[in-house]
N, C-alpha and C positions, 0 to 999 in steps of 0.2 A: 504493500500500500504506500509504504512514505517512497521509493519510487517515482510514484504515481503524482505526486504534490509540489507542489510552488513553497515553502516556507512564507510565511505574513512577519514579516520582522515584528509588525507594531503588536502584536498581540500574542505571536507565535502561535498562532493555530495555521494549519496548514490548507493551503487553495486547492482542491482536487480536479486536476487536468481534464477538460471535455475538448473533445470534437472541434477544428476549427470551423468555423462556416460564416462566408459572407453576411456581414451584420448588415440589415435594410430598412428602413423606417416600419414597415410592414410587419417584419420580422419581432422587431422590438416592441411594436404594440401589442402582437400579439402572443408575448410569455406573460404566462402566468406564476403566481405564488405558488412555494410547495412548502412543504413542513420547516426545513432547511434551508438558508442562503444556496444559490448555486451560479455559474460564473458560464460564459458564452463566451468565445473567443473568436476576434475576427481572423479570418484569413485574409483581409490586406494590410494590416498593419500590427504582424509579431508583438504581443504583451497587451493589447488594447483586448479587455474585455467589459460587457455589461454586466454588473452584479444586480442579483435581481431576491429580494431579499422578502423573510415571510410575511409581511407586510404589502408587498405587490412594488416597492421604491427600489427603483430602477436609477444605477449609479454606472457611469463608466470608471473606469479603473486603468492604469497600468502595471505590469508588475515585468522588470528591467536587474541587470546586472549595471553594479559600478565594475569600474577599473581594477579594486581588488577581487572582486569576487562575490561581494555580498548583493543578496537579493534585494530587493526592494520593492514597495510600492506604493503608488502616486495615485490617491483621489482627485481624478476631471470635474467631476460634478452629478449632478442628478441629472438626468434623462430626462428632456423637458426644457429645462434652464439652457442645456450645453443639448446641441444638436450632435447628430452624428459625423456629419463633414466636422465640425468643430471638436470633436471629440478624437478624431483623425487626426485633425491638425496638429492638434496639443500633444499627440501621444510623438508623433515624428519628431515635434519639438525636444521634447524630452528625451527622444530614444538617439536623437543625434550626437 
């Protein structure tokens, strides 16, 4: 299982790796809550995924390596507020 995972620095619980697949306005309207947080990752831009949380609040996220090695990750914003082109943008920003 821990394979399987992203480490969360800020809390240390660990991210569990899904399926990459083209994130689409469409797409994102239509997830729903499950019992548990769970995590969407786009296939155009490495680390940018939507956390989608059991409450139904839809966050973009990324989760990137520094220079040494340690994982990280960077809250975009809510889903909504931060669009998805914008949510793109920011992650490139970062991931440069």
């Amino acid at each position: 299982m821990l394979a399987n995972c992203l480490p969360k620095p800020s809390s240390g619980k660990r991210v569990p790796l899904m399926a990459q697949i083209k994130l689409t306005k469409p797409k994102i309207d239509a997830l729903t809550p499950k019992q548990s947080r769970y995590y969407l990752w786009d296939s155009d831009v490495q680390g940018l995924c939507i956390r989608v949380a059991p409450n139904g609040r839809k966050t973009f996220d990324v989760f990137y390596r520094t220079h040494d090695g340690t994982q990280r990750f960077y809250h975009i914003g809510p889903y909504g507020a931060v669009t998805l082109v914008q949510a793109r943008e920011e992650a490139r920003s970062i991931l440069a």
